[in-house]
C-alpha positions in Angstrom: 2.1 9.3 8.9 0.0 12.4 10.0 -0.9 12.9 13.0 -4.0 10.8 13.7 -2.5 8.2 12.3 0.5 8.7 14.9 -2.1 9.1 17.4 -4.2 5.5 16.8 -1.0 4.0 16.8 0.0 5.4 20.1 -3.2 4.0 21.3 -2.3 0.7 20.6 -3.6 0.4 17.1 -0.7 0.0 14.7 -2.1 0.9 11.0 -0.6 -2.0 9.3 -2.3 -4.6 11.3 -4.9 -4.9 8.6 -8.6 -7.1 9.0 -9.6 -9.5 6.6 -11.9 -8.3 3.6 -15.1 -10.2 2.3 -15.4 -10.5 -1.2 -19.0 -9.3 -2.0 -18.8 -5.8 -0.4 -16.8 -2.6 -0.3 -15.2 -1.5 3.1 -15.9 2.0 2.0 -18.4 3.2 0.2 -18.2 7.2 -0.8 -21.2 9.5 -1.9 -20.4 13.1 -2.9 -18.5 14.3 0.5 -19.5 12.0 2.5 -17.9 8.5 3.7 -19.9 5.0 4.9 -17.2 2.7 6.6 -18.5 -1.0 6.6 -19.4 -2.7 9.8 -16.0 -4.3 11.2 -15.9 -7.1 13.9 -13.4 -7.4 16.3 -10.1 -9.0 14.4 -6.6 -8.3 16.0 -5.1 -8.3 12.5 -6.0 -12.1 11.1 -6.9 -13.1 14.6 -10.9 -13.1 15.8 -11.1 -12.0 19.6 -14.2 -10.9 21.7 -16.3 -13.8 20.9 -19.9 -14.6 22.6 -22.2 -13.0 24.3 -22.3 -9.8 26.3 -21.8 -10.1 29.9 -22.2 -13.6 30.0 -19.2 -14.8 27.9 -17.8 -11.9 27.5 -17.7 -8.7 30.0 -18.7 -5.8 29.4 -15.3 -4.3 29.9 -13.5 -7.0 27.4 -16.6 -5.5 25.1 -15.5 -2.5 25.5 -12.0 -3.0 24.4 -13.5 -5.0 21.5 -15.7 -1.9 20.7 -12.5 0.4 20.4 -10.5 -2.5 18.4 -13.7 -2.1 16.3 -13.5 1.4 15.7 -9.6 1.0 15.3 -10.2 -1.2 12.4 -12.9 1.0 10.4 -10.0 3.9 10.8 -7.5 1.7 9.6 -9.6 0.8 6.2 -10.2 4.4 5.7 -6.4 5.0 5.5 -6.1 2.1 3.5 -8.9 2.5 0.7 -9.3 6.8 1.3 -5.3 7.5 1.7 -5.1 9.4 4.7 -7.3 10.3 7.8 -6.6 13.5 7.0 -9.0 13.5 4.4 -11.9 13.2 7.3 -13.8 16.5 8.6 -15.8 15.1 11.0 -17.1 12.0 12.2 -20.3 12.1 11.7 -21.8 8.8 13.1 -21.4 5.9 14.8 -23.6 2.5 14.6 -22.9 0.1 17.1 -24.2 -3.4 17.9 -23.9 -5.7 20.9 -24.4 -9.0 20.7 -25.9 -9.7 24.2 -27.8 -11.5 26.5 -31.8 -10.9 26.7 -31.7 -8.9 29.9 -28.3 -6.9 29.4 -29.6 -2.8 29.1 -25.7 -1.2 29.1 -24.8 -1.6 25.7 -24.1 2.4 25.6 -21.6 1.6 27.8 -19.9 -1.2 25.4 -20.0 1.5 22.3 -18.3 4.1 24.7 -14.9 2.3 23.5 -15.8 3.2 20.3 -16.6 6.7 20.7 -13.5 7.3 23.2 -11.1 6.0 20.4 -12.5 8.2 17.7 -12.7 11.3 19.9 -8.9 10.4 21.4 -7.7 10.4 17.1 -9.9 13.1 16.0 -10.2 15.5 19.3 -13.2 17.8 18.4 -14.0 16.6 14.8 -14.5 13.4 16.8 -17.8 14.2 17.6 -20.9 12.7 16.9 -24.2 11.1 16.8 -24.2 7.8 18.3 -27.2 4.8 18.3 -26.1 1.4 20.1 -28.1 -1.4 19.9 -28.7 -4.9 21.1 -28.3 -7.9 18.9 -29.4 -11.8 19.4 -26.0 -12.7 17.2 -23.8 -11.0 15.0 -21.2 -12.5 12.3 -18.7 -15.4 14.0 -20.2 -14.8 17.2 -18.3 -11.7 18.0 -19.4 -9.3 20.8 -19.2 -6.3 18.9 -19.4 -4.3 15.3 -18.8 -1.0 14.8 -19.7 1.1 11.7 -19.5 4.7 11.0 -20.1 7.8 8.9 -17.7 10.3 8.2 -17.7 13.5 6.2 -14.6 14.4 4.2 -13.0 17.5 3.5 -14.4 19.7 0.5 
C-alpha cells in the first residue's frame, strides 16, 4: 500500500470495501494519459446510504459526508482497475451532482467533501477544476455522485 492509499484509509476509507459494478459500463475509462472515473453514488461497500433529497431529507452536512464517500469510492476503483494511485499525476477534475430541493443554492458546499478528500490523499496534485450542479433525481435516490478526471503519469 503506497502512501495515498495509506492515507484514504486513515481517512476512514478502507480500500477493500469495494461498490457494486453495473454491467453495461466501464468504471474507468482511459484515453492516452488521461483517466475518466465513472460517476459513483454513495455505497458504504454493498450498503446504499445518503438517500433523498438535499436539505430536506438529507442535510447538507450528511451530503457532505456522502460527497467524500463518493469520491472515496471513485479512488478506490482506480486502485482496483489502474493498480495503484500512484499512477495518478494530478486530479484534474471533479463533476459533482446534488440531488436537491428546487430552492437549495449551496451545492458547492456539498461537493466540498469531495474536493477535501482528494486534496487530503493527493496534497498538491489534488488540485483542480471543479463544477457542482443541481439535480431533480439521481440513480436510487441518492443525494450525491461524484465523478472525476485524472491525468496519469507519462
Amino acid at each position: 500500500m503506497n502512501e495515498r492509499e495509506q492515507k484514504l484509509a486513515e481517512l476512514g476509507y478502507p480500500l477493500d470495501r469495494r461498490t457494486p459494478e453495473g454491467a453495461l459500463v466501464d468504471p474507468l475509462a482511459i484515453a492516452g494519459t488521461t483517466l475518466y472515473a465513472s460517476g459513483q453514488v454513495p455505497f458504504d461497500g454493498d450498503r446504499l446510504t445518503g438517500v433523498g433529497k438535499v436539505p430536506s431529507q438529507v442535510s447538507v452536512e450528511d451530503a457532505t459526508r456522502a460527497a467524500a464517500l463518493c469520491a472515496a469510492n471513485v479512488l478506490r476503483a482506480v486502485r482496483a482497475h489502474a493498480g495503484s494511485l500512484d499512477r495518478i499525476e494530478r486530479v484534474v477534475r471533479i463533476t459533482g451532482y446534488v440531488n436537491a430541493d428546487a430552492t437549495f443554492t449551496d451545492c458547492h458546499l456539498v461537493i466540498n467533501g469531495a474536493s477535501r478528500l482528494v486534496r487530503d490523499v493527493f496534497g498538491d496534485a489534488g488540485r483542480h477544476a471543479r463544477t457542482a450542479l443541481a439535480m431533480a433525481q439521481l440513480p436510487l435516490g441518492v443525494c450525491v455522485e461524484v465523478e472525476m478526471i485524472f491525468q496519469l503519469r507519462s
